[in-house]
C-alpha positions in Angstrom: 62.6 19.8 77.4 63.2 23.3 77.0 60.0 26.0 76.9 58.9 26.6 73.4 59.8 29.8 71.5 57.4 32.5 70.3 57.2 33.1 66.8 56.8 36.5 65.6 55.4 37.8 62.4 55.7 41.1 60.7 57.1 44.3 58.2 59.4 46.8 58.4 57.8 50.0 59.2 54.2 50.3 58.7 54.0 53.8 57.2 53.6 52.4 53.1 50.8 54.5 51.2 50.2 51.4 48.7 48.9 49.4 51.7 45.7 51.6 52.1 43.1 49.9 50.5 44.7 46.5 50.7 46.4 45.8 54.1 44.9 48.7 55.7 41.0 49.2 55.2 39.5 51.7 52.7 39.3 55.2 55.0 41.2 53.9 57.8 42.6 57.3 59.5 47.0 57.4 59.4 46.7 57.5 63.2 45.0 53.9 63.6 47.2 52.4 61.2 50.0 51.5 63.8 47.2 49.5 66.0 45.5 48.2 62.7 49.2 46.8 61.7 50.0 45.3 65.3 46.4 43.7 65.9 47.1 41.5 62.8 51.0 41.1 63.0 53.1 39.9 65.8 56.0 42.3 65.6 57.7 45.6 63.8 61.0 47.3 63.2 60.9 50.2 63.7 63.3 52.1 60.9 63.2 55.4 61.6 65.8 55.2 64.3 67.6 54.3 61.5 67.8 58.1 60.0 67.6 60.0 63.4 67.1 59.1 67.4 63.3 59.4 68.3 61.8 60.9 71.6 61.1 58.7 74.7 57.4 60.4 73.8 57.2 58.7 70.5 58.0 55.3 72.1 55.6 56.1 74.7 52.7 56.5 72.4 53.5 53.6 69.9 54.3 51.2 73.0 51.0 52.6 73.7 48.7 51.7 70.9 50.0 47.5 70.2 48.1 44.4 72.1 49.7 42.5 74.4 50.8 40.1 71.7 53.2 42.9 70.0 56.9 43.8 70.2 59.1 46.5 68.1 62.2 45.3 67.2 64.9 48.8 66.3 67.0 49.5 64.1 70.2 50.7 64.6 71.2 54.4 63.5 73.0 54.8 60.2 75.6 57.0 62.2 76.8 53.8 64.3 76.9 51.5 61.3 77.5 53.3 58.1 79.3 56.5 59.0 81.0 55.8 61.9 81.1 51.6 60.5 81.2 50.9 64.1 84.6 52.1 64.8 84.9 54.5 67.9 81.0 54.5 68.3 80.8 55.0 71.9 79.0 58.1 72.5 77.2 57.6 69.4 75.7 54.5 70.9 75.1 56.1 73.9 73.1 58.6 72.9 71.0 56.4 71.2 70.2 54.0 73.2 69.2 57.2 75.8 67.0 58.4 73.4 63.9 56.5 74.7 63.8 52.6 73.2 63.8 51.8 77.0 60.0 53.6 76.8 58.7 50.6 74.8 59.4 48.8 78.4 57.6 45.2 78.3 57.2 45.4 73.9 60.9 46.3 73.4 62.6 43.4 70.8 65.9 43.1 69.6 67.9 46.1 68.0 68.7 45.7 64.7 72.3 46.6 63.4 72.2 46.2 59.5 75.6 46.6 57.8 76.2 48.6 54.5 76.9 46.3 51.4 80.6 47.8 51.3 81.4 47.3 54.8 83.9 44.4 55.0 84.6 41.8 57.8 87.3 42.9 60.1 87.4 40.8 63.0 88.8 42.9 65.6 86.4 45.7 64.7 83.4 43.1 65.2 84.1 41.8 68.3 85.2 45.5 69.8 81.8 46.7 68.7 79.7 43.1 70.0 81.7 43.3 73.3 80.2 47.0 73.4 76.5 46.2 73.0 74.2 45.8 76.3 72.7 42.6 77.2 71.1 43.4 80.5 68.8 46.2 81.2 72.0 46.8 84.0 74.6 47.3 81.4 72.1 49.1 78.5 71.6 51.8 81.5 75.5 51.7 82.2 75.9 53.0 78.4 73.1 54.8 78.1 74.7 57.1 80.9 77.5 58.0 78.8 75.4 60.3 76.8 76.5 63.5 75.5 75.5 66.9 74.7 74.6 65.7 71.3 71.3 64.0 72.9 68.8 66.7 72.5 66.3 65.0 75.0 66.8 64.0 78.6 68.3 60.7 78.7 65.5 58.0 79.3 66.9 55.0 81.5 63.8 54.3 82.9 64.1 49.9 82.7 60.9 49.1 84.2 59.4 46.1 82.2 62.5 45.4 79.9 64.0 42.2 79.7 66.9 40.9 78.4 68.7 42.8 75.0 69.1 41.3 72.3 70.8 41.9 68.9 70.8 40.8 65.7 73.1 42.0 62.9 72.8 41.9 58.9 76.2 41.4 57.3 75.7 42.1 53.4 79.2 42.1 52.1 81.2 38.8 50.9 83.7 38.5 53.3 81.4 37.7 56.4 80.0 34.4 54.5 83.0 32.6 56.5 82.7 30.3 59.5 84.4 32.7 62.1 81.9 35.1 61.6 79.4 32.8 62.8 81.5 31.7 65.9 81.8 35.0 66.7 78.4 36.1 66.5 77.5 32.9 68.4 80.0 33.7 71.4 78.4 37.3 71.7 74.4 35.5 71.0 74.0 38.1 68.1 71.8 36.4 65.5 73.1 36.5 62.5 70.1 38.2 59.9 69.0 35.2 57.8 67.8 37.6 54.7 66.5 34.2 52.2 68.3 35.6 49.1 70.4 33.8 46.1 72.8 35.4 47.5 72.5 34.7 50.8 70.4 31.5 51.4 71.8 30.4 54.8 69.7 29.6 57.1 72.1 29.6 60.3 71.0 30.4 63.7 74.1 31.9 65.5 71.9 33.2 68.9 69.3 32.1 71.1 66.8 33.5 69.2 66.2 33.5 65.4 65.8 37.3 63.2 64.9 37.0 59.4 64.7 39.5 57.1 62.8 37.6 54.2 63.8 39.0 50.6 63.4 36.1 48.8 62.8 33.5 48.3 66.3 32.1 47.6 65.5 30.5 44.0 66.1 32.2 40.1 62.8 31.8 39.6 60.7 33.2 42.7 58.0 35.9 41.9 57.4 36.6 45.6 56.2 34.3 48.5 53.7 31.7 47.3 52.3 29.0 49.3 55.2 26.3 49.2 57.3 29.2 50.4 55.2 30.1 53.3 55.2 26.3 54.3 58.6 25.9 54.0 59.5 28.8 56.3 56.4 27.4 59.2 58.9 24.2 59.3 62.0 26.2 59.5 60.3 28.9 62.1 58.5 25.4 64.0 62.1 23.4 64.5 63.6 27.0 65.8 60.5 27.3 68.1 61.0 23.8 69.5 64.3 24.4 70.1 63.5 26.7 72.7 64.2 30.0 70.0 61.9 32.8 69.9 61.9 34.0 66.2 61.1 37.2 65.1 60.5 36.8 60.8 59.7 40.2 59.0 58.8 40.0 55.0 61.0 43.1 53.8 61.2 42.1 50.2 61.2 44.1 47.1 57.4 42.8 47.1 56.7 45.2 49.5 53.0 45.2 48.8 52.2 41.9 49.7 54.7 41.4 52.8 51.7 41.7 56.0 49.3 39.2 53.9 53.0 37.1 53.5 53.4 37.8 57.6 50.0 37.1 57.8 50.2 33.7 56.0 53.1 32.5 58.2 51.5 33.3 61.5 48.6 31.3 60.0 50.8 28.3 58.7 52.3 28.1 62.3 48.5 27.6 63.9 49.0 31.3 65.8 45.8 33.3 65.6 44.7 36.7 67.2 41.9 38.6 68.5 41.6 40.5 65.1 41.3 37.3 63.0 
């Protein structure tokens, strides 16, 4: 029988002014929010890779202020995937992946690559950018090397504490919804982003783990998660765990408001308690 997975609950980001006073306690100083966040919650992406590399320092301190429990997953940089749309990415890659995720040692999680809506499926362009992505700390340091001027720290390659990489990737436009995409993804153990939308209600697990990015749920009439919701997703997260799948669930809705008590919710449906609670 194969080990159980972990199941992982959490946000995107945890920077959001309208959570003081309702996640985050009335007074609560900006500084404590990160190991407020992480006490109750099992993971985070971190988005602001997303806009612009971070320092290995600010990895450092974040790694730095989570329980044992806790792991960041990344996010991508919009310079990979929407302005270079993962053609010729090389260097761009590089320097990012030198820029100091590698800091986060033991609480590193997957990388994130979302997708922009207009960015179609080209098969040859997929797989050239899948084969490129590390999946050892051996062959993350073997890129990371490549760095370039453009890197305006000193590269960090430091692996101690890392495990294996993983990668998940969010395809938002039509033409992936077609069963190559998934065979490729699955050859490359990419997980497919499972977002829970109308438009995208799939719940197909292409990797050997599971990444959701819950925007739903998938029904005309949903006004945010309620309490069928939350039970439906502990079975879904339950068969992936017993499978031997570690799954890593954010609520990143529109209902932004309510997404750590919905991450909060989950954890609780799935019998997974913490320190905090």
């Amino acid at each position: 029988m194969a080990k159980a997975g972990i199941v992982r609950t959490g946000t995107a980001g945890w920077v959001f002014a309208p959570w003081r006073g309702t996640f985050f306690p009335q007074g609560l100083v900006q500084k404590k929010e990160l190991a407020y966040a992480s006490s109750r919650l099992g993971s985070i992406e971190i988005n602001a890779t997303f806009r612009a590399n971070q320092k290995p320092e600010s990895f450092q301190k974040w790694a730095g202020e989570i329980p044992e429990h806790f792991v960041f997953s990344i996010k991508g940089p919009q310079l990979v995937t929407h302005i270079k749309r993962l053609r010729n990415c090389e260097s761009e890659l590089a320097n990012f992946l030198a820029s100091g995720p590698l800091a986060l040692g033991m609480k590193l999680g997957p990388f994130i690559w979302q997708l922009p809506p207009n960015l179609s499926f080209d098969a040859g362009v997929i797989e050239d950018f899948l084969a490129l992505l590390p999946r050892t700390p051996e062959q993350y340091v073997a890129l990371a090397s490549k760095a370039d001027g453009r890197l305006k720290t000193e590269p960090f390659l430091k692996t101690a504490g890392v495990g294996p990489i993983r990668h998940a990737m969010e395809l938002r436009h039509p033409s992936f919804d077609a069963p190559e995409v998934n065979a490729l993804l699955t050859r490359f153990n990419v997980a497919r982003v499972i977002a829970d939308t109308i438009q995208h209600p799939d719940r197909t697990s292409t990797a050997d783990f599971a990444y959701c990015r819950l925007q739903g749920p998938a029904r005309p009439d949903a006004q945010g998660y309620g309490e069928p919701d939350i039970a439906d997703w502990a079975e879904t997260c339950r068969n992936w765990a017993d499978e031997g799948k570690d799954v890593f669930a954010y609520f990143v809705h529109e209902d932004k408001l309510h997404a750590p008590a919905n991450a909060i919710a989950l954890r609780k449906a799935l019998g997974i308690n913490y320190p905090a609670d």
